[in-house]
C-alpha positions in Angstrom: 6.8 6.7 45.2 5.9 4.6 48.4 4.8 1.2 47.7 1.3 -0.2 47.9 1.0 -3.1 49.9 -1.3 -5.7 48.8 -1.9 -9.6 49.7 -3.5 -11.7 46.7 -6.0 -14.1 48.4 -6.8 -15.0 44.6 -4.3 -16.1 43.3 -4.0 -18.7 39.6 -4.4 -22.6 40.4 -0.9 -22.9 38.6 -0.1 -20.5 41.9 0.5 -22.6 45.5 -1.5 -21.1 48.3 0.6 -19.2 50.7 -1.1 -18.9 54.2 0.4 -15.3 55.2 1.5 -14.4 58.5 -0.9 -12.4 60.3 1.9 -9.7 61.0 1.7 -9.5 57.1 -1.6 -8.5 57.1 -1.9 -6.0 59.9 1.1 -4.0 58.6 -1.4 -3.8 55.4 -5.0 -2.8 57.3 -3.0 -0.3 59.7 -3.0 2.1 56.7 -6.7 1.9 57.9 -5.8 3.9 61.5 -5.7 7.2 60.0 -8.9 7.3 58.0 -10.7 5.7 61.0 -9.4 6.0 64.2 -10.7 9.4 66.5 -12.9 10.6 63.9 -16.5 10.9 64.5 -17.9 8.9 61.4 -21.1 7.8 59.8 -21.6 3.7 60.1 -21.6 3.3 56.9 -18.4 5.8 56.3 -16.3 3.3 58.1 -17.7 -0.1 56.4 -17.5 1.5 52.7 -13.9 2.3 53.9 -13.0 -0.9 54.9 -14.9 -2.7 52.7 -13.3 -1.3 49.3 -10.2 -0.9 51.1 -10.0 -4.7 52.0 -11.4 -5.7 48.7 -8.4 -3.3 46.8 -6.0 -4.6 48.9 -6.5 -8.5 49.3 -8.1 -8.9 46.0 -11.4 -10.7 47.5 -15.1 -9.7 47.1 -16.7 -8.0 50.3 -20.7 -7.2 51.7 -21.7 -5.8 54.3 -24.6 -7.3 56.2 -26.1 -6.1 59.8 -27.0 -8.0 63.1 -28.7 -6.9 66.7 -25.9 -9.2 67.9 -23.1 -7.5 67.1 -21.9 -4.7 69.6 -22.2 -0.9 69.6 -19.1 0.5 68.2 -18.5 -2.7 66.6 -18.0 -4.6 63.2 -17.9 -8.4 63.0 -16.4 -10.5 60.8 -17.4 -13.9 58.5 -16.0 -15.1 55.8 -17.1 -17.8 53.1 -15.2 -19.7 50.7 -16.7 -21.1 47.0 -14.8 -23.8 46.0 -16.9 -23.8 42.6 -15.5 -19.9 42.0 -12.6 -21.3 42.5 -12.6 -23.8 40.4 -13.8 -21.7 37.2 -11.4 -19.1 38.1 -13.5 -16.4 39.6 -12.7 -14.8 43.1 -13.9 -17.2 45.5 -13.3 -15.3 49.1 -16.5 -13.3 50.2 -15.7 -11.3 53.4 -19.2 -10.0 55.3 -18.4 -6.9 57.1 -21.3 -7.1 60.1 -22.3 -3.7 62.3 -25.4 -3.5 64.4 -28.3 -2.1 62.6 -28.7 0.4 65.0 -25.4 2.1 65.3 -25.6 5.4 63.3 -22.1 6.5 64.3 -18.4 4.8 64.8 -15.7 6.1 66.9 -12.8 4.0 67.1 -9.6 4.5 69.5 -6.6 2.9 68.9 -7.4 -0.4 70.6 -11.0 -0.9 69.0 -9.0 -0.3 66.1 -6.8 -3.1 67.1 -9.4 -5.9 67.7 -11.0 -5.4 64.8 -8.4 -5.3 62.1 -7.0 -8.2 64.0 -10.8 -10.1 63.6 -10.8 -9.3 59.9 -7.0 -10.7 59.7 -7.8 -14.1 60.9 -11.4 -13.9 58.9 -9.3 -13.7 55.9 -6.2 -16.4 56.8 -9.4 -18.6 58.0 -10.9 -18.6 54.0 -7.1 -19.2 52.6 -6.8 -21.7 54.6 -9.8 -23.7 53.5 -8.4 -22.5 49.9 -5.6 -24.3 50.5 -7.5 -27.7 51.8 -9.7 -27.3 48.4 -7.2 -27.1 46.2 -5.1 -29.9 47.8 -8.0 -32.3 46.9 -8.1 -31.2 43.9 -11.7 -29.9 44.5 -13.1 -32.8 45.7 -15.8 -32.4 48.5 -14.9 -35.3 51.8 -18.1 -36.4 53.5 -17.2 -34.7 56.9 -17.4 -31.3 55.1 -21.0 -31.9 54.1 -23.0 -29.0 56.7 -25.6 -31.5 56.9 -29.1 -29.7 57.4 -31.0 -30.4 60.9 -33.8 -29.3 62.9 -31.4 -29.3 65.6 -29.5 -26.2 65.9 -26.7 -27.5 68.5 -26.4 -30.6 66.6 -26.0 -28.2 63.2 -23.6 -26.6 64.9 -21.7 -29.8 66.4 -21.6 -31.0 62.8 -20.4 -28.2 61.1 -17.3 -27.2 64.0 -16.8 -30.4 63.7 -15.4 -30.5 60.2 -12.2 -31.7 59.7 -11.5 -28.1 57.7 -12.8 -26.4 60.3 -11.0 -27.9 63.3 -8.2 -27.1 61.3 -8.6 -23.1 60.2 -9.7 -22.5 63.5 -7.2 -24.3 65.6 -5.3 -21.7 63.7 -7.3 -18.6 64.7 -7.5 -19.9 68.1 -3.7 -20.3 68.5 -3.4 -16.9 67.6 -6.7 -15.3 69.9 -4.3 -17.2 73.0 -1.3 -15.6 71.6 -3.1 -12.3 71.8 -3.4 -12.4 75.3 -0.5 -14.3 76.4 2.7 -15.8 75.3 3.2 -19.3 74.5 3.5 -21.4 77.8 0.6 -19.1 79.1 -1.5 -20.3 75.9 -0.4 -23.9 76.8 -1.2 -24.0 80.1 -4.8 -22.5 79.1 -5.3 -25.5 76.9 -5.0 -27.7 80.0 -8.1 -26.1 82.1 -9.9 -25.9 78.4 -13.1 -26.1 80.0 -12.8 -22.9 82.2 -11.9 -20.8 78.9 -13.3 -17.6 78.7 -14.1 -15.6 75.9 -12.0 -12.5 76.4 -8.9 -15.8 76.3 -10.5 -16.8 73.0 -13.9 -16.3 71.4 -13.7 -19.7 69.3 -12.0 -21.8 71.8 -14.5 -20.5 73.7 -17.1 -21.1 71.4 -16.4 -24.7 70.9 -16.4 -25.8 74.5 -19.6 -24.5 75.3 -21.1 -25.9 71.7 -20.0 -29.6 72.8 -21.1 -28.7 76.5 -17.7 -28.3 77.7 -17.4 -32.0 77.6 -13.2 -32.2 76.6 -13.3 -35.8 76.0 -15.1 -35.4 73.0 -14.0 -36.3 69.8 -13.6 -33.3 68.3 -12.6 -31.2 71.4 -9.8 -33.7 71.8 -8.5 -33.1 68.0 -9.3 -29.2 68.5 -6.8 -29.4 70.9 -4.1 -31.2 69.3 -4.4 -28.9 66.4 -4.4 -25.8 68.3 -0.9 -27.0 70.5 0.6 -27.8 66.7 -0.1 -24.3 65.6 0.9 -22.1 69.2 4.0 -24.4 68.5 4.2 -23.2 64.8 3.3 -19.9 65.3 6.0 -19.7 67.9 8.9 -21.0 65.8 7.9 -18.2 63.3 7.4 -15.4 65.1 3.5 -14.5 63.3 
């Protein structure tokens, strides 16, 4: 009897928080491809099937939530983690799985298939990661990771990406969007003209540039950075 594969993104607070490799978790969605890819389905056929297939497998909870922003042919990803679940012992990942509210149908080829298990991937590692931060403070909230509320929606913004967590998780994800479209010393040198970045190179990279007005002497740019050459480095050494 074949094996199911499964990653616990729950796991006990006796347990240490292991940050998977990404390779890890595509080799579990691609038992997606079959169900999904070339066949003429209804939206909702393809979220309910990733949605209770993602749930099964990585034992997090997981809604589904629609946006005009999101392409046709599309599904987005955001993720959310509750320290307070996790304190008390409940499941404290929530993945949102995001399709345009006006796209009946889904027909995915092998490379739409590709982006978007790799999107949902990094969704998840992003929530583990800040998981892992929680736990290591012992559930203790730091001031910088207070999303303080203001009229100003660039400044909201600026606040929130600039989070210590945040710069952290997603100098991960970033490291890996550059690896996606190059190999290390191409990532690198990208890093260097970080102000030119363009999405298709990395849609959070790309994201935070243009948030802090592509000014890369900013504080929080200038740590982005750092942290994203630490992790290309450490993804490279391990191959994920």
């Amino acid at each position: 009897m074949k094996k199911i594969k499964k990653f616990n993104c729950c796991p006990s607070l006796k347990k240490e928080v292991t940050i998977p490799d990404r390779k890890l978790l595509l080799s579990i969605l691609e038992e997606l491809r079959e169900p999904l890819v070339g066949k003429f389905l209804f939206a909702n056929e393809v979220v309910n099937t990733m949605g209770y297939f993602i749930g099964q497998r990585f034992k997090i909870n997981v809604s589904h939530a629609e946006s005009p922003e999101v392409e046709q042919n599309d599904i987005e990803f955001n993720g959310f983690y509750d320290s307070g679940l996790d304190e008390f012992g409940d499941v404290p990942i929530e993945i949102y799985l995001i399709s345009n509210p006006h796209n009946d149908f889904i027909i995915l080829d092998d490379q739409g298939f590709n982006v978007i298990v790799r999107k949902c991937a990094d969704s998840i590692i992003h929530e583990l990661i800040h998981m892992k931060q929680s736990r290591s403070r012992d559930f203790l909230e730091v001031d910088d990771m207070a999303y303080t509320m203001v009229e100003d929606e660039v400044l909201e913004n600026q606040l929130y990406l600039g989070s210590r967590d945040e710069i952290y998780a997603y100098g991960y994800n970033i490291a890996q969007e550059l690896l996606d479209t190059g190999d290390l010393q191409t990532s690198l040198k990208k890093l260097e003209h970080v102000s030119t970045i363009k999405m298709e190179d990395s849609i959070n990279l790309w994201a935070y540039v243009n948030t802090f007005a592509k000014d890369v002497d900013h504080p929080v740019l200038r740590r982005l950075i750092k942290r994203i050459y630490k992790s290309l480095h450490e993804i490279g050494k391990t191959g994920n």
